[in-house]
N, C-alpha and C positions, 0 to 999 in steps of 0.2 A: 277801327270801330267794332268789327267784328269780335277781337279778341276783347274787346273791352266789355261788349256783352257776353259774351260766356263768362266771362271773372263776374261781372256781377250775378247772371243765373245762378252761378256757382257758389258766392257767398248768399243769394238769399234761401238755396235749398238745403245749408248749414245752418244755419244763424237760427238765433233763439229757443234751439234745446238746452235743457238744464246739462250742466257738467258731467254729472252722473251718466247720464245716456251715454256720454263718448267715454267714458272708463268701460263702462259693459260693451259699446261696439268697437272700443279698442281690444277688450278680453276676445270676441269674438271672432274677432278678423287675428289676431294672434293662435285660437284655438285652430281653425281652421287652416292655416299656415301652414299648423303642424298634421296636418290630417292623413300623414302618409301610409298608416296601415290600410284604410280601406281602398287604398287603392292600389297595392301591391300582395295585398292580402295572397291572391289566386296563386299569382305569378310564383310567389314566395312558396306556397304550399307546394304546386306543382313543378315549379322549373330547379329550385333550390334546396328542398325536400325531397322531391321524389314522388310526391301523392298523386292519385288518380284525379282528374277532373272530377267523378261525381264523389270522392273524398273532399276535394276541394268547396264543390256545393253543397255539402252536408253542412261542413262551418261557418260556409256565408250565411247558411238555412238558421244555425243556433246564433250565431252572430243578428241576422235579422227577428231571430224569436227573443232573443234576450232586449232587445229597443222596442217589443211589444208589450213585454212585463214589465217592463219599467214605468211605461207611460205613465198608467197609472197613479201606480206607488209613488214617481217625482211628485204627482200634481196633489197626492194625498198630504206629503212631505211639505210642499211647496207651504201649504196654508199650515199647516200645524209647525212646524219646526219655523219657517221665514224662508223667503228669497236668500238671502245670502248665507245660510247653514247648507242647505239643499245645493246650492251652487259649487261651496268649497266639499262637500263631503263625496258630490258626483265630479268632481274634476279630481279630487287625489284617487281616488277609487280607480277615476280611469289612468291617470297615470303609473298607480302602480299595477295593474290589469295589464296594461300593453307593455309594458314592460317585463312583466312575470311573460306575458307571450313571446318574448325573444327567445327565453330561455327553455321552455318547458319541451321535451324528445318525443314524452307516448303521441299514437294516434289520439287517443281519449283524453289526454291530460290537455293536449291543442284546441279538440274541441269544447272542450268545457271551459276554460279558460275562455274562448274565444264568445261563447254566450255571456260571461260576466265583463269581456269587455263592449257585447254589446248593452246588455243594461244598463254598468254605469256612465256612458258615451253616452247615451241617449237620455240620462235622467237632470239632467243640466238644463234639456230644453222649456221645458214649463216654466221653472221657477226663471231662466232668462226673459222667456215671454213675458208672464206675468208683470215681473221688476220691469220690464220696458213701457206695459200699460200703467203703473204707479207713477213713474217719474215723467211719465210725458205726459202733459195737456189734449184733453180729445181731439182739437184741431189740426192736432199736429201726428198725432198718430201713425197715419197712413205714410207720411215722409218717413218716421221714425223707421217703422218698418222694412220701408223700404232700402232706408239706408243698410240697416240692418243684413236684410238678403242682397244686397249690393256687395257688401265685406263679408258675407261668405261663399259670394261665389268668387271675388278676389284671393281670398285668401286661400282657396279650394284651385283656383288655376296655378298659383303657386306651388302648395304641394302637389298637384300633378307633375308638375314641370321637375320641383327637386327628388320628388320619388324616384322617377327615372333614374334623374343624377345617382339618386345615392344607393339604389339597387344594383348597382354596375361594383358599386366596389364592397360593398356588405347589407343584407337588410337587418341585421342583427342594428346597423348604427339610426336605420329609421326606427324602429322598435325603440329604442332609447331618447331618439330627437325627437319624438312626438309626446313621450312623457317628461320631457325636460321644459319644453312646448306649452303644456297644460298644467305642470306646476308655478309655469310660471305666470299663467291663466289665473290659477288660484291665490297666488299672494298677491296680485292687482285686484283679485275681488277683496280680501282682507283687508288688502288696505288702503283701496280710495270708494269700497261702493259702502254706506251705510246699510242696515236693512230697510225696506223698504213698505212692508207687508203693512197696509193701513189699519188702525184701532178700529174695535167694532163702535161701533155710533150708537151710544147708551139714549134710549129712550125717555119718554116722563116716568118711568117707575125705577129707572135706574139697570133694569134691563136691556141687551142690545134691542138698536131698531131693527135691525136686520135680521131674518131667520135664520139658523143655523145650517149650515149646507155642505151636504154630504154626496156621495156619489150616487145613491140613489137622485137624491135633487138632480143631479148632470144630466142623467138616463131619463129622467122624466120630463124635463124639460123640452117639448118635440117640436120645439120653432131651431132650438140649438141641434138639436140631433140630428134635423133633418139636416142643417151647416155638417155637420161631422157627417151623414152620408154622402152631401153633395162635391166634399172635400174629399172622399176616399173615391169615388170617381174621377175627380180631377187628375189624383194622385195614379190612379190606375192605368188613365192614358198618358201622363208626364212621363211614367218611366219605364214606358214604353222602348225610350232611347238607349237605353242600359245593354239589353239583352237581343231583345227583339230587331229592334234596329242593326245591330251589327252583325247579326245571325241571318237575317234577311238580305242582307247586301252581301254576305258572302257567299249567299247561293243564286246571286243574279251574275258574281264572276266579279266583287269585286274586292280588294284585299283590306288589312286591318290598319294598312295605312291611311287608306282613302277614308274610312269609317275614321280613325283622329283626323285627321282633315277636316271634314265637314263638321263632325262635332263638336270642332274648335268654333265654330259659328256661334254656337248656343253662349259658351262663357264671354269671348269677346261682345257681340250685340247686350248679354248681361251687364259687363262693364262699363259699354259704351253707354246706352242708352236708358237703366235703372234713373238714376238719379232724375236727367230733362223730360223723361214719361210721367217719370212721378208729380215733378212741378205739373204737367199738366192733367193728370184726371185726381189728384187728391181730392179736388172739392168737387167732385163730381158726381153725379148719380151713380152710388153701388150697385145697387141692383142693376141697372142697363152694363156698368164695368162687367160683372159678373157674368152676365149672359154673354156679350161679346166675347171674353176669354174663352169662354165653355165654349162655343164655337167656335174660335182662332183655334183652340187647341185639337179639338176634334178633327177638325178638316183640314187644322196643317197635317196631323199625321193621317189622315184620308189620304191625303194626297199624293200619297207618300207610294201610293199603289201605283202612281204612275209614273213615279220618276223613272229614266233609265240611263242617266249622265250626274257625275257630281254633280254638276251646275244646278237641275233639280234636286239633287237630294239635300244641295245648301238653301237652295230657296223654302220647300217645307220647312226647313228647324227653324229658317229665316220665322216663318207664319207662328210655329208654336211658342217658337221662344218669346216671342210677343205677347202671348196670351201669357204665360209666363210669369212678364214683366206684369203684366195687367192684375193678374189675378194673385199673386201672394201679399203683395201689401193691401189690397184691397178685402181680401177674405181674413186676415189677421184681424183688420178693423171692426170689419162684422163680427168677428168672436170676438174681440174683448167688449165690441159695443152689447154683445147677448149676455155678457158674464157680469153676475155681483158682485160687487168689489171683495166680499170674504170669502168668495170662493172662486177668484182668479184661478189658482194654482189646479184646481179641481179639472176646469174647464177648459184649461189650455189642454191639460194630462190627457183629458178625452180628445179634443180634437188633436195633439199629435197623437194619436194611438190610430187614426186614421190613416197618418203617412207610415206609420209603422205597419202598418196590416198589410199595405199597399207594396212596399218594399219586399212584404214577405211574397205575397200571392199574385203580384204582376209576373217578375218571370219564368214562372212557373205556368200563368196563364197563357203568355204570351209565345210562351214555346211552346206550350199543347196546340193550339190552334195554329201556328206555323206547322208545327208537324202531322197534322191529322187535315187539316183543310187548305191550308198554304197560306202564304206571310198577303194576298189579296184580299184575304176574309178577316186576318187580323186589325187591315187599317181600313176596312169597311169598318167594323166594327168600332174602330176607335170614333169613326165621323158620326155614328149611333148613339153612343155612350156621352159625348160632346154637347147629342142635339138633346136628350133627356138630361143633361148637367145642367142646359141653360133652361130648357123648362122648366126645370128643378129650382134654381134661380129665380124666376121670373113670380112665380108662385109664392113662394115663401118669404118673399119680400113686400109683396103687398101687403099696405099695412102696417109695416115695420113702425114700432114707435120711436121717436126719438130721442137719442141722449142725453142724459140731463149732465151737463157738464160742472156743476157744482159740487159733487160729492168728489170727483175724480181730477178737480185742480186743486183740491187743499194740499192730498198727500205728495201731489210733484212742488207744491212748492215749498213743501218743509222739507224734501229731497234736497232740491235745489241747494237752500239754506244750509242743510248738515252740509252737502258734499261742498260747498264754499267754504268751509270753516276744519273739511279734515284734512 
């Protein structure tokens, strides 16, 4: 009886997206499969090169500046060129980017390269966003998404697991298997997603209804902004686990094994329990999701101050990877529910440029404050930052109008329709 209720849970939290969705979340969970440079990036630089550790952080530094300049420019692309130009032109870009990185000797020629494979890697993400809010029905969103960061942290525990493998016998063959990887990303977007970018809506004069919307419109808009601040907070304490976390445990005595150990927590509870979280708060009140996260997350890594045994240190990631699960499909919703349908691409570009800021100026923050006050003031801090995310939340939700879901089921299901018929 039991297994026959999970087989059913499990077809109805599939069932009823359009075709199309599972080509882009199949491109995705493929992309990310292949994702083996950033995670071998250091290792490569330092153990197999030769370079110093703060050589090594100078490239993750242009590596993470290069996914801030792009934000942008994707989400400018995203509306003006289509979802799926935008798609194919940042997937070859990055496969032959990581690729030209296998081979290139100077210090300088590594790290510049290494910023042009962070822009084009990162410029894929809007116009994927975007293309996911077209083709799926507003009701369905929040699963969508979910599904979504489901298949990439799948696909992200995988190349964790083959990076290893395949840095044992050459990284020169990851460098290659990750752009073999994302070209093969790219002729699945060719040729099963259509474009997706919806017509402007011609008014009675024959004019669009809609205003034209540009990135001033994005920056002005301060119901969304504040989402885009309260999002780079989130993101400030998420990745917290990167740096800070393992740098902390190694000055309480304890080693880089025990740090994969426990942080293997994070990806399994992601895999496990994504999809039957999702069946349950989809139709749920945002705004209360929101606030709950923002304090799941704060005060899992608060708590983090008192661990002094794996066993606690698994139980915190246990707390934040919850908030986690909570808050990415749940906050994707809220941005595309704030965004105009003709300036999707715009509005994704801003709010990833959030996680991009975040990426760049977390462990940098997070090691200052370990080193100047100690790693007890940094996860104070984190349960501070948590409690102004959720008030942050609670505020700007009041109010909130609601969806009109009309304008945003036409163009899924003329998706639909193409993608049945290519």
């Amino acid at each position: 009886m039991a297994i026959a209720s999970i087989g059913r849970a499990a077809r109805q939290s599939v069932s009823g997206l359009p075709r199309a969705f599972w080509w882009l979340w199949t491109s995705t969970l493929i992309n990310r499969m292949g994702a083996f440079v950033a995670t071998f990036l250091a290792l490569y630089l330092t153990v197999d090169r030769g370079y110093s550790a703060s050589y090594a952080g100078l490239v993750a530094a242009l590596h993470g500046l290069g996914q801030v300049v792009s934000s942008l420019g994707a989400g400018v692309m995203t509306d003006r060129l289509g979802r799926r130009p935008t798609l194919l032109i940042a997937q070859v870009s990055t496969a032959a980017t990581v690729a030209l990185l296998g081979f290139v000797q100077q210090p300088a020629a590594i790290a510049a390269v290494a910023f042009l494979v962070g822009v084009a890697s990162n410029a894929s993400r809007p116009a994927v966003q975007a293309m996911m809010a077209d083709i799926v029905a507003p009701e369905d969103r929040v699963r969508a998404f979910a599904l979504n960061y489901w298949a990439i942290n799948l696909g992200f525990a995988f190349s964790s697991l083959a990076a290893g493998a395949i840095a044992q016998y050459s990284y020169l063959i990851g460098f290659l298997g990750e752009a073999v990887l994302t070209l093969a990303c790219a002729v699945l977007v060719f040729l099963k997603l259509p474009e997706t970018r919806p017509e402007p809506v011609a008014g009675g004069d024959g004019a669009s209804a809609e205003p034209p919307v540009g990135l001033g419109t994005v920056l002005r808009d301060r119901r969304f902004m504040g989402v885009v601040g309260l999002s780079f907070l989130m993101a400030l304490i998420f990745m917290q686990h990167s740096v800070a976390l393992p740098v902390a445990m190694g000055e309480a005595g304890f080693s880089s094994a025990d740090y994969g150990m426990v942080i293997a927590v994070n990806g399994v509870l992601i895999v496990a329990l994504q999809i039957p979280v999702t069946r349950f708060i989809e139709h749920r009140d945002p705004q209360r999701l929101l606030v709950i996260s923002a304090l799941l997350a704060g005060y899992g890594f608060g708590l983090t101050a008192f661990a002094g045994s794996l066993g606690v240190y698994a139980l915190t990631i246990c707390v934040w990877t919850l908030a986690e699960i909570v808050n990415s499909p749940t906050q994707m919703g809220l941005v595309v529910r704030l965004s105009p349908v003709q300036g999707r691409g715009r509005y994704q570009g801003v709010y990833t440029l959030s996680w991009s800021l975040a990426a760049l100026i977390a462990p940098l923050a997070g090691g200052y404050v370990i080193d100047e006050f100690g790693a007890a003031v940094l996860w104070a801090g984190c349960a501070v930052v948590g409690t102004v995310a959720a008030a942050g939340y609670w505020l700007l939700m009041r109010g909130l109008p609601t969806e009109s879901a009309v304008g945003a089921a036409k163009p899924a299901a003329k998706v639909e329709t193409e993608a049945a018929s290519a």
